[in-house]
N, C-alpha and C positions, 0 to 999 in steps of 0.2 A: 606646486603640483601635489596630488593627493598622492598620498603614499597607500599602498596593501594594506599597512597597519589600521592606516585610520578606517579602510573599507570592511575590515574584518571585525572591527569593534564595531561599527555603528549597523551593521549586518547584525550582529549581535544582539545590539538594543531592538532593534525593527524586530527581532524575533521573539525574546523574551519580554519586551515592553518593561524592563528592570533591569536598571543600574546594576544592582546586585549579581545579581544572577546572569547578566551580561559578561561582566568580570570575572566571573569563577569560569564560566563555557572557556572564555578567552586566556584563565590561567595569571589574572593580571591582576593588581589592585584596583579597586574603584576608584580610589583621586587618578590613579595613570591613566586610564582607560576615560575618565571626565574630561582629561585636562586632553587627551589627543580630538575629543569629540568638542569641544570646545574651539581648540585650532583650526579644525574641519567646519566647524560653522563660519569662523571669523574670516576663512581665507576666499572659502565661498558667497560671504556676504549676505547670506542667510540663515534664517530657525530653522532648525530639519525637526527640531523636537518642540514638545512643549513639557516644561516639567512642571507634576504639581504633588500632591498630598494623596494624588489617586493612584499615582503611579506614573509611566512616559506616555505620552501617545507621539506620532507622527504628525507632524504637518503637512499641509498636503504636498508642498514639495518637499519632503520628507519623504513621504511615502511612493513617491518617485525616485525619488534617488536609491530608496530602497531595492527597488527591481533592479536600476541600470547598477547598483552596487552587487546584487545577487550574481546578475551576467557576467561581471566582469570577473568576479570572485569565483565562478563556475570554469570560464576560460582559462583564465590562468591556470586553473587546476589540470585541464584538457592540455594545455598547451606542455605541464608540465610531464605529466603522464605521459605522453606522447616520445618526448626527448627522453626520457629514463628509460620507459620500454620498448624503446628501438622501431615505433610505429606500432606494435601490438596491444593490443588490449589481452589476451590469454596467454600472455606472458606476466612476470612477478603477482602484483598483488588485481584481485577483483571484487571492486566489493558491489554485495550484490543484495538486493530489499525483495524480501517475498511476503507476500501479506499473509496474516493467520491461517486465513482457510483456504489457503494453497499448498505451504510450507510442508507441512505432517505426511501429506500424500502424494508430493511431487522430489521432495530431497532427498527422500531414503534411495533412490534410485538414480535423480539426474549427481548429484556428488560424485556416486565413484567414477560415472560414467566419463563425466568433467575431470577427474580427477588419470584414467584411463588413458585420457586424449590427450590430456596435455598436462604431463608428470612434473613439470615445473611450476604447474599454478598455483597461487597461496591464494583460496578464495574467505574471503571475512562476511561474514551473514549478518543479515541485522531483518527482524520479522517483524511486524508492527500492523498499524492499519494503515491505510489509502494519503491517509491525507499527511500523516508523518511522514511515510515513505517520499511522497509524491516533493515533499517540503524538501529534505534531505537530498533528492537528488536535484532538484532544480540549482541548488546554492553549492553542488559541487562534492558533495560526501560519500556521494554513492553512484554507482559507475551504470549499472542495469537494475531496473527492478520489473518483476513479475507481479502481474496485480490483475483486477477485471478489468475489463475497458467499459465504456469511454474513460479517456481522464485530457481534459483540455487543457492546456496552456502552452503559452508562444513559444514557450523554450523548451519542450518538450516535443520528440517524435513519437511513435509508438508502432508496433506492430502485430496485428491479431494470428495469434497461434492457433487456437482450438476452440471450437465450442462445448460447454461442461453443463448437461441439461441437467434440469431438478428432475428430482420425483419427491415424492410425498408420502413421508414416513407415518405411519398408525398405528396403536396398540394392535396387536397381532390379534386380539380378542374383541377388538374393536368393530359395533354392529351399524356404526353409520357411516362407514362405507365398503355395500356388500360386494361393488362388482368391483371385475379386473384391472380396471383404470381411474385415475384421481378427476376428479372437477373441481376448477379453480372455483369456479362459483357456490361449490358447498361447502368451500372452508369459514370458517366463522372464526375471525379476531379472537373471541372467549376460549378459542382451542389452540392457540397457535404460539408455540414457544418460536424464541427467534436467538440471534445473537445480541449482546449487548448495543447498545448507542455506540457509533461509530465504525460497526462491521458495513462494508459497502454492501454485504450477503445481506443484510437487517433490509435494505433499501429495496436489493432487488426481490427479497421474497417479496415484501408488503406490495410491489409492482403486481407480481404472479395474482397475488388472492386481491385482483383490484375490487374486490367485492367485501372483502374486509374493513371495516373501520376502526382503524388504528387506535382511536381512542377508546376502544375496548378493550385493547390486548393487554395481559395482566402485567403488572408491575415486578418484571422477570427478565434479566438479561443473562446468558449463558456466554460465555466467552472463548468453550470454544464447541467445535461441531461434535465432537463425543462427547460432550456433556448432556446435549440436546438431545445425542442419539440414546441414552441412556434414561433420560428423563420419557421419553416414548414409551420404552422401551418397560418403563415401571408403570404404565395408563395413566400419566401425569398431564398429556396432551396429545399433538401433532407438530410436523414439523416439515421443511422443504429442507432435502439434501443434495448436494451437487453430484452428480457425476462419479466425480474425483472422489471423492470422499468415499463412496459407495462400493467404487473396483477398489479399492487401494484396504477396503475392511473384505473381501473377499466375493461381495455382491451378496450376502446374507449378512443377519445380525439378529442377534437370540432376542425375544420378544417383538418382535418389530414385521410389519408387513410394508413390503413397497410396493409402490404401486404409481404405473409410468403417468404420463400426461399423452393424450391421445394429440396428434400433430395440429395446429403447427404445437409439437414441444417448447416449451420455455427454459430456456439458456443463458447462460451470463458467457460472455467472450474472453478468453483467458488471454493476454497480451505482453509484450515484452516495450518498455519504455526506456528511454534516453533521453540525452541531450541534444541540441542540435549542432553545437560546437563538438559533440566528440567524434573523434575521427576514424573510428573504426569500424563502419560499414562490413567487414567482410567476416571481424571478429562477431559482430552481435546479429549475421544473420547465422555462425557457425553456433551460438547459444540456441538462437530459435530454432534449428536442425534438434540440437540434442534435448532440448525439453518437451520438443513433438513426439521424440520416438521415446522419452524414457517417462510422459505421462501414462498411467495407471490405464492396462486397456489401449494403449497406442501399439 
């Protein structure tokens, strides 16, 4: 029978696609960490990997067993959490994934609140973007994460808390656009700062200005949303800011004119994720209560 051990190293490899770097995650040497991924192939009667000079890849029943290894490696994790905190999830520890351009303008407030409600909870943060977070909780690491929705996958549930409309940030000084309200269709790529490669915000503005062509936009990525505001802010460009972002600076910002989006507005859906093995339904609908009333403007 496969043992945890063998599931958690070759979880490993499937992730970093390196021996190496497989072993250090896992804390192990690389011949120990070979030699169980080795027994795990011989007892299964198959190649899960292929090793070459390029590095690991996956075979394709490799990369099957990788998910049912993720699952399995998730539940155990569930199963254990469950038995140590007595059925509760906001009790002992919670760890919990907020992606960049959420984090700055929803923690300063939902913390103490969490912290308020329930004086026993040790919660451990971790901020990143969509697809590390999204990675991290599937395999077990992380208990709830706040992100944009959509986000699909089987082992994942999700639930839509709020919608956080853009508007459209311009030099205050700025004469090409004179009225009260933004059109998506006059933004032009040549004017449009965004966030770096791999912000989900980067995806949905380029949605908003569907009239832009991406292949113009300049070779600039800002990493986080006050960078961008800042860069406006000096006649450097234009830019789409969330909502969130915007109550949580005060609803003004020195240099800077906002200007809303005439209906239907354009929104990104702010959401609360899980697993489907975890069992505390009553705890993560009590998270989605507190980060409705303690978002910016709620």
């Amino acid at each position: 029978m496969l043992s945890t051990r063998q599931l958690r190293y070759f979880e490993a490899i499937a992730r970093h696609r390196h021996f190496g770097r497989a072993a250090e995650d896992c804390a192990v040497t690389q011949p120990a960490l070979s030699m169980q991924i080795r027994e795990m192939e011989e007892m299964l009667g198959v190649r899960l990997l292929e090793r070459g000079r390029g590095g690991v890849r996956l075979t394709p029943v490799g990369e099957e067993a990788a998910a049912r290894a993720r699952g399995v490696l998730a539940a155990l994790a569930d199963m254990e959490r469950t038995i140590r905190d007595s059925g509760r999830l906001l009790e002992g520890r919670l760890r919990l994934g907020v992606i960049a351009s959420i984090a700055p303008y929803l923690l300063p407030r939902l913390l103490p609140e969490m912290a308020r409600r329930y004086p026993g909870l040790e919660i451990a943060l971790r901020e990143s973007q969509t697809e590390h977070l999204v990675a991290e909780l599937v395999q077990g690491d992380l208990d709830l994460v706040i992100l944009s929705l959509p986000v699909e996958h089987p082992a994942l549930d999700a639930m839509a808390l709020f919608e956080d409309r853009f508007i459209l940030a311009v030099p205050e000084a700025s004469a090409d656009f004179p009225g009260p309200q933004a059109s998506a269709d006059s933004i032009l790529a040549a004017d449009l700062l965004l966030l770096e490669d791999g912000h989900c915000l980067r995806d949905q503005a380029l949605n908003v200005c569907h009239k832009a062509d991406a292949r113009q936009l300049r070779r600039f990525g800002a990493s986080s949303l006050a960078t961008l505001a800042q860069l406006v802010a000096n006649g450097q460009g234009i830019t789409l800011l969330p909502d969130l972002f915007v109550r949580a600076e005060g609803g003004r910002m020195e240099g800077i004119r906002l200007l809303p989006f005439p209906d239907p507005v354009p929104a990104r859906t702010i959401g609360l994720v899980w697993r489907h093995t975890l069992p505390y339904r009553e705890d993560v609908e009590a998270v989605a209560d507190m980060v409705k009333a303690c978002r910016p403007g709620g």
